[in-house]
C-alpha positions as CSV (number, residue, x, y, z in Angstrom):
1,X,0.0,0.0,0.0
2,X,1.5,3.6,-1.0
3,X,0.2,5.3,2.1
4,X,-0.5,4.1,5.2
5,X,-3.6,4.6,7.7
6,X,-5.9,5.5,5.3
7,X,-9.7,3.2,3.5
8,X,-8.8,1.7,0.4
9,X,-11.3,4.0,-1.0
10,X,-9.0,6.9,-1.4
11,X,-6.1,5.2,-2.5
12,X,-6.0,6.3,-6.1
13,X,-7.1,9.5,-5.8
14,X,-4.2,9.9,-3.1
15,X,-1.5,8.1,-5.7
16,X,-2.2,10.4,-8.3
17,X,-1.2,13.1,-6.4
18,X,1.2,11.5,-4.5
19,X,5.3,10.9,-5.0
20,X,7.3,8.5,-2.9
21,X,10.3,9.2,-0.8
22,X,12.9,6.9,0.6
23,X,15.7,7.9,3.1
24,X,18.3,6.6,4.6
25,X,19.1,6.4,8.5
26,X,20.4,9.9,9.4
27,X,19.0,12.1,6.5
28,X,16.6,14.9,7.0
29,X,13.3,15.3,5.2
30,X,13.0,18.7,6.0
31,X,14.8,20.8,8.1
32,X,13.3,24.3,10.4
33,X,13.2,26.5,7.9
34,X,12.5,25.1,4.6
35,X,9.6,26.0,2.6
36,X,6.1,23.9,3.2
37,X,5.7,22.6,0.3
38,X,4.4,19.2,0.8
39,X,2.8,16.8,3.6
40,X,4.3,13.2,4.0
41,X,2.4,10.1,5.1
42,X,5.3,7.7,6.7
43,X,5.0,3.9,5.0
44,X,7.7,2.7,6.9
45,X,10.5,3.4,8.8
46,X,10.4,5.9,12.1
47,X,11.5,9.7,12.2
48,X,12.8,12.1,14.8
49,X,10.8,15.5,15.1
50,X,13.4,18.3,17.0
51,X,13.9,22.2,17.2
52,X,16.6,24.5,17.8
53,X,16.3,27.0,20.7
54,X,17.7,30.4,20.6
55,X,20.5,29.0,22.2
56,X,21.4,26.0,19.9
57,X,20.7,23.5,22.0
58,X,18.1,20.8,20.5
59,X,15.0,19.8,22.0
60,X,13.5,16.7,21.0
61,X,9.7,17.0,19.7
62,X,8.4,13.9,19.5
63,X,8.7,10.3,17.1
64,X,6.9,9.5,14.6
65,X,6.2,6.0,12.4
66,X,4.1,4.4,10.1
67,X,0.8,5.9,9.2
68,X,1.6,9.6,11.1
69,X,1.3,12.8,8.8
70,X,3.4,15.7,9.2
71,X,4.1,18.9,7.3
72,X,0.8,20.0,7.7
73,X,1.0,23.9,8.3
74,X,-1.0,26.7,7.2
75,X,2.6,28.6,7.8
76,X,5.0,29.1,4.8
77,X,8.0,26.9,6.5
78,X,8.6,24.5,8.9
79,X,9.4,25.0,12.3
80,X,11.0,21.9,13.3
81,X,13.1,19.4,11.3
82,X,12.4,15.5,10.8
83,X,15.1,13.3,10.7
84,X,15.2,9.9,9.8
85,X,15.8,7.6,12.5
86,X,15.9,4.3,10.2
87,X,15.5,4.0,6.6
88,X,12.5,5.6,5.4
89,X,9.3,5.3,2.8
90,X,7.2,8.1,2.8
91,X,4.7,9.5,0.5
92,X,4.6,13.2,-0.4
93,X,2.0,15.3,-1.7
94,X,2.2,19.1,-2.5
95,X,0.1,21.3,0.0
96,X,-2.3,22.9,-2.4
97,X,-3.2,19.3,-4.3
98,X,-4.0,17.5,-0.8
99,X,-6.4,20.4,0.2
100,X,-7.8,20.1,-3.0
101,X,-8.7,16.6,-2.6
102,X,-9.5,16.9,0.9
103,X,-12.3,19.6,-0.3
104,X,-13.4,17.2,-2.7
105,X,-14.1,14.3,-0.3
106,X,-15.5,15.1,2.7
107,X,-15.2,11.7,4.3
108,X,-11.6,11.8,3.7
109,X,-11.5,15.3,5.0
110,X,-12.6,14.2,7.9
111,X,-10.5,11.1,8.7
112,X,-7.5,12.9,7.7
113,X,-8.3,15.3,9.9
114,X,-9.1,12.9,12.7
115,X,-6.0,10.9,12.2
116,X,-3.5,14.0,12.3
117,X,-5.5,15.5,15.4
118,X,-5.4,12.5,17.2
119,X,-1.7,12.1,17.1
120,X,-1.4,15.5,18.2
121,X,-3.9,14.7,20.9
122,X,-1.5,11.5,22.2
123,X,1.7,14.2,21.8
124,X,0.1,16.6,23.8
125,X,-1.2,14.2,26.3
126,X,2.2,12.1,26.7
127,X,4.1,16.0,26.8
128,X,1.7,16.6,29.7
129,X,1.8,13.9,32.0
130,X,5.9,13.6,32.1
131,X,5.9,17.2,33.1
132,X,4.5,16.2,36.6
133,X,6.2,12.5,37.0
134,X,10.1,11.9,38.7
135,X,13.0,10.5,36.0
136,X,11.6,6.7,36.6
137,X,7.9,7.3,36.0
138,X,8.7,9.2,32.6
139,X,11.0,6.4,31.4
140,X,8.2,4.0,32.2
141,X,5.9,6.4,30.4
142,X,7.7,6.5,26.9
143,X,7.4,2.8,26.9
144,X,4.0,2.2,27.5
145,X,3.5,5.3,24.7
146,X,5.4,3.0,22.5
147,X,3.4,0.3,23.2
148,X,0.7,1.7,22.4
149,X,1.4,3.3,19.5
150,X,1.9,-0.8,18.2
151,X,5.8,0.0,17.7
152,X,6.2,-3.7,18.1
153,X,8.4,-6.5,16.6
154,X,7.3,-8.8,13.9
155,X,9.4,-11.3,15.6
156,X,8.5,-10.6,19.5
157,X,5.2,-9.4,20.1
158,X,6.7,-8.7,23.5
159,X,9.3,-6.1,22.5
160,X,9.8,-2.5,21.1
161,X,12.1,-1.8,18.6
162,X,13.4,1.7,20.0
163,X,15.5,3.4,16.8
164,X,16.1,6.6,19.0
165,X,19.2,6.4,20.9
166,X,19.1,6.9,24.8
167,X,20.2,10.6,24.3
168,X,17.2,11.3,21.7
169,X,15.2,9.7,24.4
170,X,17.1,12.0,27.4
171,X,16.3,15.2,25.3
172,X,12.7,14.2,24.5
173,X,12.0,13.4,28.6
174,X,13.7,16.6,29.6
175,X,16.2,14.2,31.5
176,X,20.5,13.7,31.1
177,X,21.5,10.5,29.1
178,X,22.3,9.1,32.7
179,X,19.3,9.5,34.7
180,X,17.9,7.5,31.5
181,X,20.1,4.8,31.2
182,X,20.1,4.2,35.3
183,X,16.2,4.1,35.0
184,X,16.3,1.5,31.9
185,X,18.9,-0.6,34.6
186,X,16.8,-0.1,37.5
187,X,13.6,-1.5,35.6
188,X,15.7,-4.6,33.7
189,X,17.0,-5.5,37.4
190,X,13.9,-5.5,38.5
191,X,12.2,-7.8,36.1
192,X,10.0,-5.6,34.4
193,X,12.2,-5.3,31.2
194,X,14.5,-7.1,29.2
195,X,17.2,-5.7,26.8
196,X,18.1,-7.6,23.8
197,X,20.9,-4.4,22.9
198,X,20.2,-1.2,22.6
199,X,17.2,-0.4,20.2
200,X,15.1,-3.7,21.2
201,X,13.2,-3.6,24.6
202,X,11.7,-6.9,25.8
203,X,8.3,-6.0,28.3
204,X,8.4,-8.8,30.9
205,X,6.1,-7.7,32.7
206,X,3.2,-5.2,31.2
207,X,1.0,-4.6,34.3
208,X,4.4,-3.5,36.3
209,X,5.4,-1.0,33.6
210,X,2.4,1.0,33.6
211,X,2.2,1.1,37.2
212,X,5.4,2.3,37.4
213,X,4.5,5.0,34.4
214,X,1.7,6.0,37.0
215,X,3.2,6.4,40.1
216,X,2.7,3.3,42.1
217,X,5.8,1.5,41.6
């Protein structure tokens, strides 16, 4: 399937607008800054939203995977970049032809619409709550997000395939690469996790984990 998350239905009207992408691990797909000309769908492969502050230091925005949209502004460039955490499919479509077709089908309009606010929604809410929880409970947080987000192995239903290093992870949790990597010790010592190497998290124990996101480890 060229794009991802979407009915059937609105396939071809989407391919005849649409161009695909690929990227390797490490390349940008757009950078703060650069015109918004087009909206990507991600097929496959995970990216890295950050921004620059005034100060140069980088602040980790959020991850993104199959099926997410982003690029969607009504402003005339992007304010963050997106970097490819893994090799990367995505389809692209030019601003003005995607609103076109979104004023032609309704329906569509709709579950685009749907689809991008809810990911904003589960940002938003994931942003909130590790604002008010200690280094452990945020740690414990991030997983269960990637849990539910179905970030999952083909091979391991039990695990998480985390393409993010422990820094990207640091910087998205407002936390130091230390406090991170004690936490991801504390909970494999403890049973709740397993750790294959670095990008692949095993979840032992799923009921532990997201008491521990909520406080009452």
């Amino acid at each position: 399937m060229l794009c991802a998350g979407l009915d059937d239905e609105f396939l071809p009207a989407l391919n005849a607008i649409s161009s695909k992408v690929t990227l390797e691990k490490g390349e940008n797909l757009f950078i703060e800054g650069d015109r918004s000309t087009y909206v990507y769908n991600v097929i496959e492969g995970f990216l890295r939203l950050s921004r620059l502050g005034q100060d140069g230091r980088r602040q980790v925005l959020g991850f993104l995977t199959t099926g997410d949209y982003l690029g969607h502004t009504s402003r005339s460039e992007y304010t963050l970049s997106a970097e490819a955490l893994s090799d990367l499919k995505v389809c692209r479509f030019r601003r003005e032809d995607l609103q076109g077709l979104l004023s032609t089908y309704p329906r569509f309009e709709r579950q685009f619409h749907h689809m991008t606010a809810g990911l904003l929604d589960d940002m938003l809410d994931l942003v909130f709550t590790i604002g008010r929880k200690n280094a452990l409970e945020r740690v414990a947080s991030f997983l269960v997000y990637q849990m539910d987000r179905k970030s999952v192995s083909d091979t391991m239903p039990g695990s998480i395939w985390l393409p993010m290093t422990r820094a990207d992870i640091a910087d998205f949790l407002g936390l130091t690469l230390e406090t991170v990597s004690r936490a991801f010790s504390r909970m494999k010592k403890n049973g709740v996790i397993s750790i294959d190497h670095a990008h692949t998290i095993n979840i032992l124990d799923r009921g532990r984990l997201i008491d521990l996101s909520e406080g009452n480890g």
